[in-house]
C-alpha positions as CSV (number, residue, x, y, z in Angstrom):
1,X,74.8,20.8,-28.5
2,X,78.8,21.1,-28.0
3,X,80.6,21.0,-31.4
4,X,83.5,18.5,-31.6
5,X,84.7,18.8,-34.9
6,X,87.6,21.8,-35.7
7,X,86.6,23.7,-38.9
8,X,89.4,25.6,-40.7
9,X,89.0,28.5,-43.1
10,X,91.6,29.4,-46.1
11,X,92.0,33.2,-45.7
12,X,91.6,34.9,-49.1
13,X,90.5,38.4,-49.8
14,X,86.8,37.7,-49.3
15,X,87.2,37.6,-45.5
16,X,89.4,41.1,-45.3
17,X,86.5,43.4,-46.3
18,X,85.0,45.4,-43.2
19,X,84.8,42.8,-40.3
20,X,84.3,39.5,-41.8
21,X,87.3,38.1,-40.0
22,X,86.1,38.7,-36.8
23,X,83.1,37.4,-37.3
24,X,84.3,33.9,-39.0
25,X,86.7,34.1,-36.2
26,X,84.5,33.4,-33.6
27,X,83.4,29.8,-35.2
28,X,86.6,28.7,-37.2
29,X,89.1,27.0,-35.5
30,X,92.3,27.0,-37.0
31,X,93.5,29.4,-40.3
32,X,95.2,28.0,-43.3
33,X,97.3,30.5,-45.4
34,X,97.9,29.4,-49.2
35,X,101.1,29.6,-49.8
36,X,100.3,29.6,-53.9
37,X,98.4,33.1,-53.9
38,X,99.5,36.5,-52.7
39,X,102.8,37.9,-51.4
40,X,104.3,37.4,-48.1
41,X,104.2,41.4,-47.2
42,X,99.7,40.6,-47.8
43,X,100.1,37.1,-45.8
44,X,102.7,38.6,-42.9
45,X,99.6,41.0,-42.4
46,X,97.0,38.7,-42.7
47,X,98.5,36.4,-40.1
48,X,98.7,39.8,-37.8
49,X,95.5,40.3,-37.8
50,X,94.5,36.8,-37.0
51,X,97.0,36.5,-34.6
52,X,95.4,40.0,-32.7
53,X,91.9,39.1,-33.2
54,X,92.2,35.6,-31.9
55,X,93.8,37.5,-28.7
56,X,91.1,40.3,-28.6
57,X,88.4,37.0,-28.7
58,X,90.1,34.6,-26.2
59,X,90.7,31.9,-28.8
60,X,94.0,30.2,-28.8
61,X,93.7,29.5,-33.2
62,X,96.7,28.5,-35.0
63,X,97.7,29.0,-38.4
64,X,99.6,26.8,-40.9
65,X,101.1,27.6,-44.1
66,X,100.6,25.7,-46.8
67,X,102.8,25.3,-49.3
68,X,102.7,24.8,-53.0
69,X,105.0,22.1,-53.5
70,X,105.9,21.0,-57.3
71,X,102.4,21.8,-58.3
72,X,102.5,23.3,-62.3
73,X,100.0,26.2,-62.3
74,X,98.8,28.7,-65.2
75,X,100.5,32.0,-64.7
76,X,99.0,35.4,-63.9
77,X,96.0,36.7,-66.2
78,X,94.9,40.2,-65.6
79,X,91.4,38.2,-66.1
80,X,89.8,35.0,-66.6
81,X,89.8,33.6,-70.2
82,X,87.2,31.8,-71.7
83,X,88.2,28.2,-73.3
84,X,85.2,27.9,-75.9
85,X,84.8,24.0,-76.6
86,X,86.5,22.9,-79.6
87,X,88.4,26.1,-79.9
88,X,92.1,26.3,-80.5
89,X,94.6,27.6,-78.3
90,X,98.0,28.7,-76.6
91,X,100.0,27.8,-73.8
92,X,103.5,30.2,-74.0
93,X,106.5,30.9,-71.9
94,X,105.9,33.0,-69.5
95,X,108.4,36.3,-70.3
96,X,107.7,35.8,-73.8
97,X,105.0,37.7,-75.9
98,X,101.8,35.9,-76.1
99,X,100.9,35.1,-79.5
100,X,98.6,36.5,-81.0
101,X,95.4,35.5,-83.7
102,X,94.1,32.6,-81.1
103,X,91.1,32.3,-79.4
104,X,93.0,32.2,-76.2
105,X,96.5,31.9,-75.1
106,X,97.4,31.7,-71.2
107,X,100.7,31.7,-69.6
108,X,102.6,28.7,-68.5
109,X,105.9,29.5,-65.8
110,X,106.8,26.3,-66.1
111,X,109.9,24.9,-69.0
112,X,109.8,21.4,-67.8
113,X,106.1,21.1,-69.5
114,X,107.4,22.3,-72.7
115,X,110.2,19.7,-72.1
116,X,107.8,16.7,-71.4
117,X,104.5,17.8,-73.5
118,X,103.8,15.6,-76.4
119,X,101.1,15.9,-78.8
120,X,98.3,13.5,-78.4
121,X,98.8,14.5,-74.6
122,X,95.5,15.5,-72.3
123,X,95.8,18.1,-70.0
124,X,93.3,18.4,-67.0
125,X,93.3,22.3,-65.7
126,X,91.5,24.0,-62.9
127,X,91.1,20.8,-60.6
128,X,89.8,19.1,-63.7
129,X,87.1,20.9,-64.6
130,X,89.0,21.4,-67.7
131,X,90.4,19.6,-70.4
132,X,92.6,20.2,-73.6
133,X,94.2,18.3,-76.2
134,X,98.3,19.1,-77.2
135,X,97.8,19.3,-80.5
136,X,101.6,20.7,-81.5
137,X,104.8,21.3,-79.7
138,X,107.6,23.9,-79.9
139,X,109.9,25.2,-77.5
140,X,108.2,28.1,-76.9
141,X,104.6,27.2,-77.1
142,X,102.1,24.7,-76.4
143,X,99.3,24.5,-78.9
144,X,96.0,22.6,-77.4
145,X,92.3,22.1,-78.7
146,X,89.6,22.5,-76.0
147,X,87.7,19.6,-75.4
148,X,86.0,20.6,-72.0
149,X,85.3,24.3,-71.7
150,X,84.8,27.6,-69.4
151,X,86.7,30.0,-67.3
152,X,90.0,29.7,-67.2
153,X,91.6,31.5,-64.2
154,X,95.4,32.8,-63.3
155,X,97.2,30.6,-61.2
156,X,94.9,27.2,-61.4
157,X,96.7,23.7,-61.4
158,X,97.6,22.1,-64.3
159,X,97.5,18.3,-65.0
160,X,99.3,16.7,-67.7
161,X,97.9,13.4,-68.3
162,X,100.3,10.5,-68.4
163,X,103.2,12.6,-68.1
164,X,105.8,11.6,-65.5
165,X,109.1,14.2,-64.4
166,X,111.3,13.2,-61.3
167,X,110.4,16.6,-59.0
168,X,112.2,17.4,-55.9
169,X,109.1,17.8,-53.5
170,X,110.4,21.4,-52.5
171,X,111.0,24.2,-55.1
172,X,112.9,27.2,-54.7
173,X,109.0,28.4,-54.5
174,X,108.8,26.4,-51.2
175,X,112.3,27.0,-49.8
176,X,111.2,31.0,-49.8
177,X,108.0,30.5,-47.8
178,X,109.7,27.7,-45.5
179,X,112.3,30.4,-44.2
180,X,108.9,32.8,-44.3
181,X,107.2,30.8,-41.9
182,X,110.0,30.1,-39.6
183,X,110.5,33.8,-39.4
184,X,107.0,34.9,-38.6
185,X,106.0,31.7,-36.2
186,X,103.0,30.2,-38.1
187,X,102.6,27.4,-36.3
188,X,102.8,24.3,-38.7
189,X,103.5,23.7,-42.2
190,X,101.4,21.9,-44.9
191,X,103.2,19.8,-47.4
192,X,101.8,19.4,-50.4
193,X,102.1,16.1,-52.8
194,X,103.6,14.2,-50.4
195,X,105.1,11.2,-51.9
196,X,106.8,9.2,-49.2
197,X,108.2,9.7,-45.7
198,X,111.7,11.4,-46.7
199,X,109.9,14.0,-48.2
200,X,108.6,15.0,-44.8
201,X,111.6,14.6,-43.2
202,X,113.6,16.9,-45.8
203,X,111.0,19.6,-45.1
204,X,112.0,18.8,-41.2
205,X,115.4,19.5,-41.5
206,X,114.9,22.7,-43.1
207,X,112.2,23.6,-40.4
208,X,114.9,23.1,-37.9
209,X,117.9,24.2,-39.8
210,X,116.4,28.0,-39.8
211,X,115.4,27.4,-36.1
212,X,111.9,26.2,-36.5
213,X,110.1,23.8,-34.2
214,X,107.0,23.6,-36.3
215,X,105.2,20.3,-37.1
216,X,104.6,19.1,-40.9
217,X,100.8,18.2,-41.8
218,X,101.6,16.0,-44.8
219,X,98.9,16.0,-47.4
220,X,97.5,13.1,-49.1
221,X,97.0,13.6,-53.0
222,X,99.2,11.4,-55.1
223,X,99.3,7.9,-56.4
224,X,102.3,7.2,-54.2
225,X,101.4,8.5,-50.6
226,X,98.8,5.7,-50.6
227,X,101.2,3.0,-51.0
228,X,103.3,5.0,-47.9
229,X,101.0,6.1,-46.2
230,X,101.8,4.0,-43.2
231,X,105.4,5.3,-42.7
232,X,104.2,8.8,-44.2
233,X,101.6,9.0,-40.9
234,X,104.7,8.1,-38.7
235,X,107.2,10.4,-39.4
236,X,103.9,13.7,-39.8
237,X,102.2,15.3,-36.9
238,X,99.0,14.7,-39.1
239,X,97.8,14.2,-42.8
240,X,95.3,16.1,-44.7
241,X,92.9,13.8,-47.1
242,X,93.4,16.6,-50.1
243,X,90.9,15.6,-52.2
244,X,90.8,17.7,-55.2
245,X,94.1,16.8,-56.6
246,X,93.6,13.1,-55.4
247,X,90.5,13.0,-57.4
248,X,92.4,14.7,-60.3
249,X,95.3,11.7,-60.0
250,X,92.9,8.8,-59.3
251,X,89.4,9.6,-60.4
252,X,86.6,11.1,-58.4
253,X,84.7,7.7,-58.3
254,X,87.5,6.6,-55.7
255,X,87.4,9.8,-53.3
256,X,85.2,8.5,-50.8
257,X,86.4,5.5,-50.7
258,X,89.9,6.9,-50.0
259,X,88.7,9.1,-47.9
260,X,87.8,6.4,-45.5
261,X,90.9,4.4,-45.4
262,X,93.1,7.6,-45.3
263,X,91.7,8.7,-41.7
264,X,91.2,5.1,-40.8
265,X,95.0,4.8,-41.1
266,X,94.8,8.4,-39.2
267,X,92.9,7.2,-36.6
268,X,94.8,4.1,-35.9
269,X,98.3,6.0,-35.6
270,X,96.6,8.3,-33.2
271,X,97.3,11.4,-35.6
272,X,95.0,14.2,-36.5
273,X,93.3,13.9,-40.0
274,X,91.9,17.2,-42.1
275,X,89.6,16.6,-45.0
276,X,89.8,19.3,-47.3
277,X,88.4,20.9,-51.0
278,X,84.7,21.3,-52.0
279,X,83.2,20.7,-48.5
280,X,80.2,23.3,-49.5
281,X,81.9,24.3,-52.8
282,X,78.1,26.0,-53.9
283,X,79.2,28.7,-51.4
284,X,81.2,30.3,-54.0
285,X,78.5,31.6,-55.6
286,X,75.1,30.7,-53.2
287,X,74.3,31.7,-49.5
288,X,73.1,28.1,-48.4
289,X,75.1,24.5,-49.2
290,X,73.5,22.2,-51.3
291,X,72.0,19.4,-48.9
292,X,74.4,16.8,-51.0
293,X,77.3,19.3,-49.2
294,X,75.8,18.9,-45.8
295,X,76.0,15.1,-46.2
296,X,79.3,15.0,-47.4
297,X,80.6,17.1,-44.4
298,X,78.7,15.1,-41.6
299,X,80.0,12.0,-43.4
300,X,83.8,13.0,-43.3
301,X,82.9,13.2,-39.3
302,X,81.4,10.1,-38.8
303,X,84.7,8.7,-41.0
304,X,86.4,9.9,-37.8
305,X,87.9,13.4,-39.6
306,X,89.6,16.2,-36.7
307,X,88.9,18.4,-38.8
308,X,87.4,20.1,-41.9
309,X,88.7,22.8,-44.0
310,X,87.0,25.3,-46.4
311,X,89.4,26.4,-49.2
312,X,87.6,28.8,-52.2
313,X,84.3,29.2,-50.0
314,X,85.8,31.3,-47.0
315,X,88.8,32.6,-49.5
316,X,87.4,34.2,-52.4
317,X,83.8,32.9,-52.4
318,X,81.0,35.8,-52.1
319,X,79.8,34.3,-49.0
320,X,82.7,33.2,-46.3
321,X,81.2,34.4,-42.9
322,X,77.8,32.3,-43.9
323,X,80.1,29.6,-45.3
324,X,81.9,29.1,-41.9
325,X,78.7,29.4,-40.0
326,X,76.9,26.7,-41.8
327,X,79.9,24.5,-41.9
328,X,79.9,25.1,-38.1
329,X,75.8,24.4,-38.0
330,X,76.0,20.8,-40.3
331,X,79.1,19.9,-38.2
332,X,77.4,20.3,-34.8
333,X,74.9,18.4,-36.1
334,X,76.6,15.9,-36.9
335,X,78.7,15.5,-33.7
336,X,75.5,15.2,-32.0
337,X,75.0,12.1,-34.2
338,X,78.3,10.2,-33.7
339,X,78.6,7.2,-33.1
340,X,79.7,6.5,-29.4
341,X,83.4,5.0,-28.6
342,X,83.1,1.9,-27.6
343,X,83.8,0.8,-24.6
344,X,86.9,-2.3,-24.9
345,X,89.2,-1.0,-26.8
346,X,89.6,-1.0,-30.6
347,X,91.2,-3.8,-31.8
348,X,93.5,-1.3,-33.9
349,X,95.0,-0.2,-31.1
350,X,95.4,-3.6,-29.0
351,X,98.8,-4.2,-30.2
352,X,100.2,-0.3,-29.1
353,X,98.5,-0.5,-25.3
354,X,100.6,-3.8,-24.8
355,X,103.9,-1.7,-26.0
356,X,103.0,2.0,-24.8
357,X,102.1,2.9,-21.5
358,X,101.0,6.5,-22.4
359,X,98.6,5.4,-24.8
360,X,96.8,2.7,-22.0
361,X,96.7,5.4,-19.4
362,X,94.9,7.4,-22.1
363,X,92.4,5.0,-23.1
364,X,91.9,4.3,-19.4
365,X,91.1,8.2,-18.7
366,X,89.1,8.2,-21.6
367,X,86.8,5.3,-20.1
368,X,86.4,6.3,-16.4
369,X,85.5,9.6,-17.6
370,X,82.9,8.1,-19.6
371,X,82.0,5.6,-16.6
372,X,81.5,7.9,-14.2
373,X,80.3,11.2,-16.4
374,X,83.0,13.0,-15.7
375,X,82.7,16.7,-16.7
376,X,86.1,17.1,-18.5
377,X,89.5,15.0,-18.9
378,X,91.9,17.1,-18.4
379,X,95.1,16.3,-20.1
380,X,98.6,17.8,-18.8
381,X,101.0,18.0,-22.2
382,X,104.3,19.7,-22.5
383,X,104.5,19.1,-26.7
384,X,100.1,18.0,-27.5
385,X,101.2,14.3,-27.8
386,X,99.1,13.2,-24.7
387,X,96.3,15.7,-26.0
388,X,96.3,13.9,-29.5
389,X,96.2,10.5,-27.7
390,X,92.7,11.6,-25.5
391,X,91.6,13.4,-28.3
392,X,91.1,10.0,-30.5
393,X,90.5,7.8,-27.6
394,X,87.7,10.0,-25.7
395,X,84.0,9.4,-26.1
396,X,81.7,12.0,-25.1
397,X,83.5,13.4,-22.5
398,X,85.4,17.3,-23.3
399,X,88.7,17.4,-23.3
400,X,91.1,20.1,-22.0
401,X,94.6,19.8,-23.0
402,X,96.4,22.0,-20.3
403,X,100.0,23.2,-21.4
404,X,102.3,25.9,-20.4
405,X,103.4,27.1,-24.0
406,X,101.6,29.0,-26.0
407,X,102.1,27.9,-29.4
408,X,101.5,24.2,-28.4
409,X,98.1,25.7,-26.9
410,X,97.1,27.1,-30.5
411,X,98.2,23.8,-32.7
412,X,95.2,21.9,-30.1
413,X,93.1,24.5,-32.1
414,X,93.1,21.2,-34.6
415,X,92.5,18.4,-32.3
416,X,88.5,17.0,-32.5
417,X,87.2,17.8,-28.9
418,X,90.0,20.0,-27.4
419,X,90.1,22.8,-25.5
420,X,93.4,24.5,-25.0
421,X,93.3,26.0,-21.3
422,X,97.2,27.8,-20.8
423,X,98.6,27.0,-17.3
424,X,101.7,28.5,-15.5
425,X,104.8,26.2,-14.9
426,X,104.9,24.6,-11.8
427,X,107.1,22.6,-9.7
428,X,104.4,19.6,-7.9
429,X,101.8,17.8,-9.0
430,X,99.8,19.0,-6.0
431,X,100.1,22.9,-7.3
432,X,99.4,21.7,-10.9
433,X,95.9,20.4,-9.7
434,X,95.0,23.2,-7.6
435,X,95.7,25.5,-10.5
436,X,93.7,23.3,-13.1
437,X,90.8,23.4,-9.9
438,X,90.9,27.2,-10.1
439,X,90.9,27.7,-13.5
440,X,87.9,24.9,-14.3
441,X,85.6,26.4,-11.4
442,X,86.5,30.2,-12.9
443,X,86.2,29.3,-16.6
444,X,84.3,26.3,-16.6
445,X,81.7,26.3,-14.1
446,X,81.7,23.0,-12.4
447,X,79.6,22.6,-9.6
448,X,79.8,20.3,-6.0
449,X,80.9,16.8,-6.4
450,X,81.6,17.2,-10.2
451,X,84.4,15.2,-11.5
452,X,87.6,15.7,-13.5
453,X,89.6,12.8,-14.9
454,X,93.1,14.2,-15.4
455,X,96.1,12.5,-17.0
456,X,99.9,13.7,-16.5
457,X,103.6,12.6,-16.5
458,X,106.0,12.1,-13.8
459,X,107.9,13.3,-14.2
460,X,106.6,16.7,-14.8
461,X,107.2,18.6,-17.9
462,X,108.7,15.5,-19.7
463,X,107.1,15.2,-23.1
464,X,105.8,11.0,-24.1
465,X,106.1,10.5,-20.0
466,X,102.3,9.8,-19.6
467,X,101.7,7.4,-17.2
468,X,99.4,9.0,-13.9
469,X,95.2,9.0,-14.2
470,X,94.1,11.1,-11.4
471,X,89.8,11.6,-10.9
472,X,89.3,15.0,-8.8
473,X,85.7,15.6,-7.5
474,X,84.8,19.2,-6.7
């Protein structure tokens, strides 16, 4: 069986000891770097070494950076500390001595939380696995009664309850790791707590104001990215379904259901959908998912998901090599299972074949390939827009998104069914298919009277200029 789905590992200190990284980089397909832990001398050498190990493998893998975004987290602790139920506690300033005679205190790098914290408040911490109680306010210190207990660790989210501050969706946090990823070429950008469409757009124009061309993956976690979603999906190269903190904002009674309608909407704008957070969260601590896990991963596939991301479990779990591996077993089972496109097209997409010619020619490849068991579509792309369209139009049928650059080769890394295959720049339509013919019988092994559905612009090298289906039988 041919696996489909794209899985993406967080890279966390768990998967530098000896030669993990190696290892989970010969099933992962794309690297996420969390912009809210470590130092950007730790994450410029962690993305060397994927970047040289993906090239000592063969793999084209990109890596986005994630950024915080206006996320309130607990400061550093040199160690966890224990919130005992009912006990009484301390949230201070961070630079200012933590107080002492408490059960626990933990710091808080945040002012606007003293500004808006009232008492009666209830504060959700660690992705809501706990809870306090602001039980008095000064302007130095939060006091709080435990009502739901255990570890707490350094740099976790915080949630106040009910309390509402206008936030720009970039910090000066976010600003620093922007210009940090433009420097060292990752090769998209995450945004978290996405709100509406202009927030993308303001993290595009500083993406291009230092000289980037990366794309934004927006991610869906707040209230009001649902109501936008529509114009959010427009304006992004793709969404991530973030579920912790949308389960955090909305309940976790309504994270499937969101799920669903978050890469239906996905689906139908033709962009690439991630669903992240908890996929095989018992990987933390166990060698083997739970079988509830495995479900919940092949159902985000049969949803229609690109991709799915492991965050803690390939990070800072005890097991990341086995948690990419299984994640990589459940979701080749599960591709194996999908449901097969159908053969008229969708009636989502009805209403963008009348006005887009690139997206019928697409859908047509996708067919005849289907028709007449074609051994791969091959889609010619100059930017991974064409790529994209086959990608969620194509049945069973591999696709290979041929491209001259490089980078655009790596960001297919996320695309469900692609294969990135690099191709030198040339001038006729005649050279491009003998070089794809030359590559596909050297790489590929196709055999006599095999055939290759191929889609391409004329003319050539013209990104969104789609518009030629070509079969070639070998």
């Amino acid at each position: 069986m041919t696996r489909k789905t794209k899985l993406v590992m967080t890279l966390g200190p768990a998967m530098l000891q000896g030669d993990r990284l190696r290892e989970a980089l010969r099933e992962a397909d794309a690297v996420r770097l969390n912009a809210s832990h470590g130092d950007p001398e730790t994450r410029a050498e962690n993305l060397r070494r994927v970047r040289e190990l993906a090239l000592e493998l063969g793999r084209a893998i990109p890596v986005f950076l994630d950024l915080q975004g206006p996320k309130w987290r607990i400061g550093e602790l040199a160690e966890p500390v224990e919130l005992v139920e009912g006990s009484q506690g301390v949230f201070y300033r961070t630079g200012s001595p933590a107080p002492t005679g408490l059960a626990w205190t933990a710091p808080l790098p945040h002012p606007e939380l003293f500004d808006g914290a009232e008492v009666g408040q209830h504060w959700l911490l660690d992705d809501a696995a706990l809870e306090v109680e602001i039980t008095a306010v000064t302007p130095e210190a939060l006091r709080a009664k435990v009502l739901v207990g255990g570890p707490l660790k350094g740099r976790k989210g915080v949630h106040p309850i009910g309390m509402s501050l206008n936030m720009d969706p970039l910090t000066e946090k976010d600003h620093a790791d922007i210009r940090w990823g433009v420097e060292h070429q990752v090769d998209l950008f995450a945004q978290s707590f996405v709100r509406r469409a202009s927030d993308v757009q303001q993290l595009q124009a500083i993406i291009q104001h230092l000289g980037g061309t990366q794309p934004v993956i927006a991610k869906i976690e707040h209230p009001a990215a649902l109501a936008f979603l529509e114009e959010i999906l427009d304006v992004s190269w793709g969404v991530m379904v973030a579920r912790g903190d949308l389960g955090v904002e909305l309940g976790v009674e309504r994270v499937p259901g969101l799920q669903k309608q978050i890469i239906k909407a996905a689906r139908r704008a033709l962009k690439p959908v991630i669903t992240a957070t908890q996929m095989l969260e018992s990987m933390i601590e166990h060698p083997q998912p739970t079988r509830a896990e495995a479900s919940d991963v092949a159902n985000a596939i049969w949803d229609g998901t690109d991709a799915v991301m492991l965050s803690a479990e390939s990070a800072t779990g005890k097991y990341p090599v086995e948690a990419v591996q299984w994640l990589a077993r459940i979701a080749t089972e599960a591709d194996a299972n999908v449901k097969q496109r159908a053969k008229t097209l969708p009636e989502e997409f009805a209403e963008k074949v009348l006005a887009r010619t690139d997206i019928s020619v697409a859908f047509a490849a996708c067919r005849t390939a289907d028709e007449i068991n074609a051994r791969w579509i091959v889609a010619f792309t100059e930017g991974g827009g064409t790529a994209r369209m086959v990608s969620r139009l194509a049945g069973r049928t591999p696709v290979l998104g041929a491209t001259v650059d490089e980078t655009t080769a790596r960001r297919m890394g996320l695309l469900r069914g692609v294969t990135s295959m690099l191709i030198p720049r040339v001038s006729s339509t005649d050279e491009m298919v003998e070089v794809v013919r030359e590559l596909l019988q050297a790489k590929h092994e196709l055999m006599s009277l095999d055939r290759v559905v191929m889609t391409m612009g004329l003319p050539l090298w013209k990104s969104g200029t789609t518009n030629t289906m070509k079969v070639m039988t070998f």
